[in-house]
N, C-alpha and C positions, 0 to 999 in steps of 0.2 A: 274318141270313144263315145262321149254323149251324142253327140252327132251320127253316128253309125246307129245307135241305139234307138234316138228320132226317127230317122230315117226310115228303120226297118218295122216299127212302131205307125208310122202313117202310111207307110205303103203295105202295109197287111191285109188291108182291106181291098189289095190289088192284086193279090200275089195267087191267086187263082181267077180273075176276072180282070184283063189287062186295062189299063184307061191309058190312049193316048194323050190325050189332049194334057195340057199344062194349068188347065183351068180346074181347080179342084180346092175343097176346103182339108185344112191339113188334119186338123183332131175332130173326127166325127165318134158318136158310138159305135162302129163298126171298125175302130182301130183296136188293136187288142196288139200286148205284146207276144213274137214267136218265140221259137225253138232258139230262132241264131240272135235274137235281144237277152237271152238267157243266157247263151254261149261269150256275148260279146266279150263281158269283162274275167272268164276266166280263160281265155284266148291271150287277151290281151296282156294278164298276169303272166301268165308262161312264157309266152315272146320275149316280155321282157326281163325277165327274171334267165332265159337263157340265153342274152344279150350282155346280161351283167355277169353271168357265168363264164361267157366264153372270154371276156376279156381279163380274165384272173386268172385263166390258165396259162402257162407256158408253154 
């Protein structure tokens, strides 16, 4: 989940202006975090929380 979080956090600054290249600095001022770095951790709450659910039921 932190990792998705980074991720989506360094590549923001792409996510309308594609960069090919693999050469890039990772945290610049033009990183900001989005919509889906907001979403990540109540996503990931629910998933698991009806993971834990499904295996209690009969």
């Amino acid at each position: 989940m932190i990792g998705a979080i980074i991720g989506d956090i360094v590549g923001s600054r792409f996510e309308w202006n594609n960069h090919r290249s693999k050469d890039f600095e990772l945290f610049t001022p033009a990183c900001t975090p989005t919509d889906d770095s907001i979403m990540i951790p109540p996503a990931a709450a629910a998933t698991s929380s009806s993971l834990l659910t499904a295996n209690c039921v009969s």
